[in-house]
C-alpha positions in Angstrom: -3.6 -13.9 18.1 -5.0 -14.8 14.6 -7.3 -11.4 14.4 -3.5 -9.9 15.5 -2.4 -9.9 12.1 -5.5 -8.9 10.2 -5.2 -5.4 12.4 -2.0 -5.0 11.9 -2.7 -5.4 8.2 -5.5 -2.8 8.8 -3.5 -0.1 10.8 -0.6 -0.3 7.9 -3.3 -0.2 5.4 -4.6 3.0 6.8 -1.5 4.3 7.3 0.4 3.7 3.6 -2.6 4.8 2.2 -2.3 7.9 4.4 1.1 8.5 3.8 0.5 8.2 0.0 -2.0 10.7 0.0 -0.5 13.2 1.8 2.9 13.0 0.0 0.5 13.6 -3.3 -1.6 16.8 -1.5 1.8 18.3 0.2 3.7 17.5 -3.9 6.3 15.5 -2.4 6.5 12.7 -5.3 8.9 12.9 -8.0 6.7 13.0 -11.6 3.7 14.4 -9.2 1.5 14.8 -12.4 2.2 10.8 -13.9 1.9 9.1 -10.2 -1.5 11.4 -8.7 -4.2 9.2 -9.9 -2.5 6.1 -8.8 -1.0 7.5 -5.9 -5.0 8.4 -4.7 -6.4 5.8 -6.0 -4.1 3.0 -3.7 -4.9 5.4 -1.1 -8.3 5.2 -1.0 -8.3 1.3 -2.1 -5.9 0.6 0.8 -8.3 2.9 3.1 -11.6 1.7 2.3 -10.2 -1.9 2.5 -8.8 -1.3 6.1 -12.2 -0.2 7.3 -14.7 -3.3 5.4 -16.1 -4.7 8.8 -16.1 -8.4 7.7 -12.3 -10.0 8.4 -12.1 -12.2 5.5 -13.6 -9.1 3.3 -10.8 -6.7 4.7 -7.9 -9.4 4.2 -9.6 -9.6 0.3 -9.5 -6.2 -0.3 -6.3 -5.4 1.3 -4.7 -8.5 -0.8 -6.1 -6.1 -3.6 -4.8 -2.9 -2.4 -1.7 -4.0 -1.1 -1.0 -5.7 -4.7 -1.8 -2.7 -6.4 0.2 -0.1 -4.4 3.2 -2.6 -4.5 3.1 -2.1 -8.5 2.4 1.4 -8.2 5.8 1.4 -6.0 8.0 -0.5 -8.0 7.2 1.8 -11.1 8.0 5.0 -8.6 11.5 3.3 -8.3 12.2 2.4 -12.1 11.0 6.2 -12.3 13.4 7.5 -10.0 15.8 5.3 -10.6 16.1 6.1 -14.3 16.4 9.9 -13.2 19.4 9.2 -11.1 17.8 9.3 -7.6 17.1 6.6 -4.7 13.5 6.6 -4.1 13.5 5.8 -0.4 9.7 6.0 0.5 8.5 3.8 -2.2 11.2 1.6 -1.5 9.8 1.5 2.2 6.4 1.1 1.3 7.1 -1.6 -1.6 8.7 -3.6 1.5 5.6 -3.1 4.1 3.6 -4.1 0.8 5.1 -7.0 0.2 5.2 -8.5 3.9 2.0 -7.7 4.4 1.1 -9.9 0.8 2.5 -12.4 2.8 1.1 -12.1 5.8 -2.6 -11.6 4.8 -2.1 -14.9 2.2 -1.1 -16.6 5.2 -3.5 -15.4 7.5 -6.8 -16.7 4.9 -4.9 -19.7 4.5 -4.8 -20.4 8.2 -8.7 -19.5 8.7 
């Protein structure tokens, strides 16, 4: 049960990171040329996190990651949101950011 969490963190990790990517390669981000380098760079930090061997490393790094791609989320909302749109995939992913914060904070806690 307690290495539960820490792969669920893992498989969202892979898969925001993923996602994020892909919606930068396929140009479906709004201000494509002010979010690509942070949009590819929380992709591969998420990513590479997901995949460190060591649990406690992972959690670390994902801490990191996850921290980072929820900033890099809430801008993409200001952004949108001072255009006059609803950004409903960083919304999303600023949510699966933030519970997995939690969740990894509580999972070191507990080990």
């Amino acid at each position: 049960m307690k290495y539960k969490k820490l792969l669920m963190s893992r498989i969202f990790a892979i898969l925001v990171g993923a996602i994020t990517i892909m919606f930068i390669i396929l140009g479906l981000t709004q201000n494509i040329d002010l979010f690509r380098p942070a949009d590819i760079v929380l992709g591969i930090i998420l990513i590479a996190a997901a995949l460190i061997p060591r649990a406690k490393m992972a959690a670390l790094g994902m801490l990191i990651g996850y921290s980072y791609t929820a900033g890099v989320f809430s801008l993409s909302i200001t952004a949108t949101l001072l255009d006059g749109a609803f950004n409903v995939a960083s919304t999303l992913g600023l949510i699966v950011c933030i519970l997995f914060i939690y969740i990894l904070s509580r999972w070191l806690l507990e080990t």
